[in-house]
C-alpha positions in Angstrom: 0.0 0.0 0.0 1.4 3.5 -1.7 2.1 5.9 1.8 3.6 8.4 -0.5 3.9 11.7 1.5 2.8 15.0 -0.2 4.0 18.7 0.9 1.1 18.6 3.0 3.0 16.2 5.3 5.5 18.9 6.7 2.8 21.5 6.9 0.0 19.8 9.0 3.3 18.1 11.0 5.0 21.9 11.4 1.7 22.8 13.0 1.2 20.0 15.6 5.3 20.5 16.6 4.1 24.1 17.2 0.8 23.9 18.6 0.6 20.2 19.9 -2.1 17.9 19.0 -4.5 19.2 16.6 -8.9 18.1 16.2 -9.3 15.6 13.3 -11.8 18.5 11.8 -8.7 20.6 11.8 -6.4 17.7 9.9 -9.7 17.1 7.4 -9.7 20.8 6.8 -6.3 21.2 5.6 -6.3 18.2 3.6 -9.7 18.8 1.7 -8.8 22.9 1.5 -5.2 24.1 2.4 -5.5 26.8 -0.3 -3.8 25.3 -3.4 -2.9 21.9 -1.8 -5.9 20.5 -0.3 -8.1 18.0 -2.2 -10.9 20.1 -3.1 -8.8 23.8 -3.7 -5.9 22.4 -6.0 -6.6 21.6 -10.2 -7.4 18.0 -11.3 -10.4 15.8 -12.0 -12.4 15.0 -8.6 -15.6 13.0 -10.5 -15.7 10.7 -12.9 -13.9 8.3 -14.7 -10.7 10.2 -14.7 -11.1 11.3 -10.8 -11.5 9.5 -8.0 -15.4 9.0 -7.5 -19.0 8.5 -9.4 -21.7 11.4 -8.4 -25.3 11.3 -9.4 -24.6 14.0 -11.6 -21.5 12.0 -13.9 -24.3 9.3 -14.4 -26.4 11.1 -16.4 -28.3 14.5 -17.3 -31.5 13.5 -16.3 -30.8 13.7 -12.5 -30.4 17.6 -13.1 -33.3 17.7 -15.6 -35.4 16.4 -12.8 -34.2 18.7 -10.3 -34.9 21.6 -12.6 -38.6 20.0 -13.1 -39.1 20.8 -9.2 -37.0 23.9 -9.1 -39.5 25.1 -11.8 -42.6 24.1 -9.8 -41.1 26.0 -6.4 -40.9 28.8 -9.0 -44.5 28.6 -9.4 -45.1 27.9 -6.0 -43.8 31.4 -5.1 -46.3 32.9 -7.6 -43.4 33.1 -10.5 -41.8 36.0 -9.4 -40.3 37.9 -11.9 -36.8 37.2 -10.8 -35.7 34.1 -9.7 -31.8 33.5 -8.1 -30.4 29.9 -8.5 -27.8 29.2 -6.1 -25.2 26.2 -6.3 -22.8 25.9 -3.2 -20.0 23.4 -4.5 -20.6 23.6 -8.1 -17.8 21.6 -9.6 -16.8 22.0 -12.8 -21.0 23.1 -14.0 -22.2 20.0 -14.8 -25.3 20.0 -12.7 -25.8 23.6 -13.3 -25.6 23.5 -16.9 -27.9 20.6 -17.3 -30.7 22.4 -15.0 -30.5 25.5 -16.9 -30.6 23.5 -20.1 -33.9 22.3 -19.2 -35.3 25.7 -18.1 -34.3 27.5 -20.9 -35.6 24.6 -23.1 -38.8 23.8 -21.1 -39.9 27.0 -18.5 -38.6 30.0 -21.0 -41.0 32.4 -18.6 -39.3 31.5 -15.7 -35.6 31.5 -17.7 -36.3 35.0 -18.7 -35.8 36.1 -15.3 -33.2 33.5 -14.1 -29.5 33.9 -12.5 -27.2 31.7 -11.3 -24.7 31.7 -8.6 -22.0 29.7 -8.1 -20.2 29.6 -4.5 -17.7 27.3 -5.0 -14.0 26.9 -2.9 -11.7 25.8 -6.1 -11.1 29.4 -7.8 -9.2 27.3 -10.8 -12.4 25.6 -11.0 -14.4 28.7 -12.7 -12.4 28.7 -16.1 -14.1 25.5 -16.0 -17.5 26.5 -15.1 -17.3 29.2 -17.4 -16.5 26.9 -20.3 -19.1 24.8 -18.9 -22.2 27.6 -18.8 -21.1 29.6 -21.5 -24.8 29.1 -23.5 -25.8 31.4 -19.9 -23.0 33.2 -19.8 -25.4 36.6 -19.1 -26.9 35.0 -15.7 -23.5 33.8 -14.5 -22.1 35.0 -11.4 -19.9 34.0 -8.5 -19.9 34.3 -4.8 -17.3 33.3 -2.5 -17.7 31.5 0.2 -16.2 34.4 2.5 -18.8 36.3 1.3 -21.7 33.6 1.5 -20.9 33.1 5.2 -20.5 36.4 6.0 -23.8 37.5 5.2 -23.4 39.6 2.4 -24.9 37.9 -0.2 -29.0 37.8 0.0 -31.3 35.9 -2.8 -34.5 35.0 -3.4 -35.0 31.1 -5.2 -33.5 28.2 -4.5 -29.9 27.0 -3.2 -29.2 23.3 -3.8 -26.3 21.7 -3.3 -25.4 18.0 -4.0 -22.3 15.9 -1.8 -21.3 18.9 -0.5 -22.1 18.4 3.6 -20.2 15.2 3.6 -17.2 16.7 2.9 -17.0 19.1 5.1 -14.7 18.6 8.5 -15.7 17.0 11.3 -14.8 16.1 14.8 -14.3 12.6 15.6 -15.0 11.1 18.7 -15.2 7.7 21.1 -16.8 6.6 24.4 -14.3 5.3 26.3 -15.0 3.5 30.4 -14.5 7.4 31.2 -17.0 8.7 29.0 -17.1 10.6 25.7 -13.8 11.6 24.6 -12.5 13.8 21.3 -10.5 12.0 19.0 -7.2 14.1 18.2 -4.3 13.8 15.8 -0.3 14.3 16.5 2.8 12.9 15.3 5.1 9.8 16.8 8.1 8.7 14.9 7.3 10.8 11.6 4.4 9.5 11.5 0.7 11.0 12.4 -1.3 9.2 15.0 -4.7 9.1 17.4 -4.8 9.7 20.7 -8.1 10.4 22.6 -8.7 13.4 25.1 -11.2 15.9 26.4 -13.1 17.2 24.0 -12.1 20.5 22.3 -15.7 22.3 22.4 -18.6 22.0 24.7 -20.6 22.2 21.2 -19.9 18.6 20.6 -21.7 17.3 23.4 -24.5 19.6 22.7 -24.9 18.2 19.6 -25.3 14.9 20.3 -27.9 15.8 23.3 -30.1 18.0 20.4 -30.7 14.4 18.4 -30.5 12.5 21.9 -27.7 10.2 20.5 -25.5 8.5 23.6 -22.6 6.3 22.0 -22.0 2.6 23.7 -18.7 1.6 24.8 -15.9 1.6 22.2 -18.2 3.1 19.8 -16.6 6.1 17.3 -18.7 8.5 15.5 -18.3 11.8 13.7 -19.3 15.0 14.1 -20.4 17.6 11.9 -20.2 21.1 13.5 -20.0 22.4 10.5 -23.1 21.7 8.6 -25.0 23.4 11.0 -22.9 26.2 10.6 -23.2 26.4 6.8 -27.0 25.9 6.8 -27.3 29.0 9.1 -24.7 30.7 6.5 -27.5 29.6 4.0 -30.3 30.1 5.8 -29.3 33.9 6.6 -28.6 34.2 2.9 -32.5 33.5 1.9 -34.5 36.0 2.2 -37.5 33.6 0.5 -37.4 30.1 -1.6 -36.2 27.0 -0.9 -32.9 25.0 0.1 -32.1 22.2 -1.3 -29.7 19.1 0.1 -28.6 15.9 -1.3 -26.3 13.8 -0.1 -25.8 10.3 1.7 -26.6 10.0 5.1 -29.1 8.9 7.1 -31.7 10.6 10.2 -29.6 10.1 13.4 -30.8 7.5 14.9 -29.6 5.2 12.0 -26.7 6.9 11.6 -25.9 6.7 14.9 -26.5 3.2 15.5 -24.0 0.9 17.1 -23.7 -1.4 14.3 -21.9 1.5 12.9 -18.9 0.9 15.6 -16.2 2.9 13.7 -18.4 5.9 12.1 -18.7 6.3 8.4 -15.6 7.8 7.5 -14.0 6.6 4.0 -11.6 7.9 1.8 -11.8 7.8 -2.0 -8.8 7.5 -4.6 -9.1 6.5 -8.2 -12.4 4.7 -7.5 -11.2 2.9 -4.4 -12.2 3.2 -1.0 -9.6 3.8 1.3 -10.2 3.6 5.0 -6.8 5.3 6.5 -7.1 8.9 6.0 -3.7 9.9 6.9 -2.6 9.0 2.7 -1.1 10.6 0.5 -2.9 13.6 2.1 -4.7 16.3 -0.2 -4.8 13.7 -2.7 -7.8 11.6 -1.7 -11.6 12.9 -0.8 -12.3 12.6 3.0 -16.0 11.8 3.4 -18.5 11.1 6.3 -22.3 10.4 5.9 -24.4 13.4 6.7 -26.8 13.6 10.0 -30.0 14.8 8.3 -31.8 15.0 11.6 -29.3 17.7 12.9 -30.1 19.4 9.5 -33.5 19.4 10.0 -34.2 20.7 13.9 -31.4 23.7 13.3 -33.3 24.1 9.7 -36.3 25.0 12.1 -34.1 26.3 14.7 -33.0 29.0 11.7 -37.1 30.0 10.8 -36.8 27.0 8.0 -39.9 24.9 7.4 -39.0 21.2 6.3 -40.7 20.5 3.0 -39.7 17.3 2.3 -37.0 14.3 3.2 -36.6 11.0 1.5 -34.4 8.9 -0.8 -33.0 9.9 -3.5 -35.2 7.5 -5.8 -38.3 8.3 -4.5 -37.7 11.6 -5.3 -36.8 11.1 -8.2 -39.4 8.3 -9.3 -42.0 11.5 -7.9 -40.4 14.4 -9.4 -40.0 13.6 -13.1 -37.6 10.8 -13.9 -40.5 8.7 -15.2 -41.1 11.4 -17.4 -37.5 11.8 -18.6 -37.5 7.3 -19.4 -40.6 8.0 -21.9 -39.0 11.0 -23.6 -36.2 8.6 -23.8 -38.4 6.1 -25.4 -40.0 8.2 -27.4 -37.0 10.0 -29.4 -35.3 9.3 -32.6 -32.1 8.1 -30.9 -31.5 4.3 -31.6 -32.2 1.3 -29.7 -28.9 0.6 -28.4 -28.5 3.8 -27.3 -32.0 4.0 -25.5 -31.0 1.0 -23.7 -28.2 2.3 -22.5 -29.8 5.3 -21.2 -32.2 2.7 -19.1 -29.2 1.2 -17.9 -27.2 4.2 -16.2 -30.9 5.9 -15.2 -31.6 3.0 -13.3 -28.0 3.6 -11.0 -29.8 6.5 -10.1 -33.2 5.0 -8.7 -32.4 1.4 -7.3 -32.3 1.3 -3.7 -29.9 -1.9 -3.6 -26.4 -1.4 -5.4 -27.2 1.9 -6.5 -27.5 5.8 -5.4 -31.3 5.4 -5.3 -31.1 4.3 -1.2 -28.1 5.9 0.7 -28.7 8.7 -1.0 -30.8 11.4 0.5 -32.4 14.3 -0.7 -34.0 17.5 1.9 -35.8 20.7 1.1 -36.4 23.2 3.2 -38.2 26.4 2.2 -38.4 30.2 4.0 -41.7 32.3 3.3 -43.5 30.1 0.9 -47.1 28.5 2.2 -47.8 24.8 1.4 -45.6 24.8 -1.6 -47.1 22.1 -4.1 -43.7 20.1 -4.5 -43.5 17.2 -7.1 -41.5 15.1 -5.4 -45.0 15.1 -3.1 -47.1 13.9 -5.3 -45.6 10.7 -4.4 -44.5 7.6 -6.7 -46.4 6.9 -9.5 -48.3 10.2 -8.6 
């Protein structure tokens, strides 16, 4: 097994020699975004078959195509106002964005004629890309950094979605040990980094586990996310009406939490394999845990958001158009073969055993809208 050290090494090892032992959020912070080095802030392919990991979005186009279907129907929802802001937090190189404004532009030209998009995205190399990517909408583009997303600044009306973003974001590790919970740190021992458990660093981490009433058995590990319910009040301050959109794996807490899950959910990714040792070839592989939706949800309300909707990926999907999508399919002049093989990568998207259709999950949230009349509600088959 490759251990090959990167110049990350020295820098996260300079910083314990200085400070001492450091949270593993900290270590997962530099090595998914030390500016230029970390995993998701320096150039190169993350997704697909020349990175290091499938999304929903690499599968195919009609995952975005049916997200647009339901963006469209919040826009109506909100009485199609006039202007309508589209917000992506981890955009990528587009691909999501572009096919959901494809669609609009294509399908909902009334609601494209007042249409923006931002992207708040981490990677600045990444918006040459983008910019390739969205040039048909090059006169809605704009960016917004995340500086400036957390701060406040930046206020829209629409809809924010976001897809595998809150899984990689840091998080603190942690154990119950026979003298209760404790923090899981990292330092260094003969060159090389280690764990070593302690007190833990912030009083916020026990009160987040009391808010979903989650108490770890003996030996158990888990992680936790601080920061996700820091973003979603970043995003939450940020809409001033409209609706918030999450998707990601994870599970409510209580599942996620469970003790059959003894070490957490932490996995590393690199060149399509899963790597369970995050302290590799750092700032080369993703760092990934699953995401506590119940957490999501009760500080969602906690920030004056109203929970729309939650459920797997596929039946959102089967609800919100992708039936639709298969019959266009079916009914188009491309050839047999090829409609087959659109079947075939559609359905890695909706099966709920060896596919995304299960683990993942999607959540919407909405601020100042009454009773919106979501798709995705009609139910399947609907």
């Amino acid at each position: 097994m490759t251990t090959e050290t990167t110049p990350l090494n020295d820098i996260i090892a300079a910083r314990i020699a200085e400070q001492g032992r450091i949270t593993f959020a900290d270590f997962m912070a530099a090595c998914l975004y030390e500016p230029g080095l970390g995993y998701y802030t320096s150039p190169g392919r993350k997704v697909g078959a020349e990175g290091d990991f499938y999304t929903s979005i690499t599968v195919h186009g009609a995952f975005g195509r049916v997200i647009a279907r339901e963006i469209a129907q919040m826009w109506r929802s909100m009485e199609r106002p006039v202007v309508f802001t589209l917000v992506e937090c981890g955009a990528g190189n587009g691909r999501l964005a572009c096919d959901i404004m494809d669609f609009l532009a294509e399908r909902e030209p009334d609601m494209y004629g007042g249409l923006r998009l931002v992207l708040v995205e981490q990677e600045p190399s990444l918006e040459s890309a983008q910019r390739e990517m969205l040039a048909a909408h090059s006169d809605r583009l704009a960016w917004c950094s995340p500086d400036d997303f957390a701060s406040g600044a930046f206020t829209f009306s629409g809809c924010l979605f976001s897809n595998e973003l809150i899984d990689a974001l840091p998080v603190h590790r942690v154990v119950m040990t026979s003298c209760g919970l404790k923090e899981v740190y990292v330092t260094c021992k003969d060159g090389a980094f280690v764990e070593e458990a302690g007190e833990l660093s912030t009083a916020e981490i026990a009160a987040y586990l009391d808010r979903i009433a989650v108490e770890l058995h003996p030996g158990q590990q888990a992680e936790v996310n601080l920061n996700a319910p820091k973003w979603l009040a970043s995003a939450s301050r940020a809409l001033t009406r409209g609706f918030i959109v999450t998707i990601d794996y994870g599970y409510p807490a209580a599942e996620l939490y469970t003790p059959r899950r003894k070490l957490g959910t932490l996995l590393c990714y690199y060149r399509h394999q899963i790597e369970e040792n995050p302290y590799l070839r750092l700032g080369l592989q993703d760092i990934t845990t699953h995401v506590d939706f119940t957490t999501l949800m009760k500080c969602g309300e906690l920030y004056g958001l109203h929970n729309d909707w939650f459920g797997e990926q596929y039946r959102f999907l089967l609800s919100a158009g992708i039936v639709e999508e298969i019959e266009e399919n079916e009914r188009s002049a491309r050839s047999d073969e090829e409609k087959l093989r659109l079947r075939l990568t559609i359905k890695k998207l909706i099966l709920p055993d060896g596919g995304m259709g299960e683990t993942f999950k999607v959540l919407i949230q909405s601020r100042g809208v009454n009773a919106p009349q979501l798709l995705c509600r009609r139910g399947i088959g609907g």
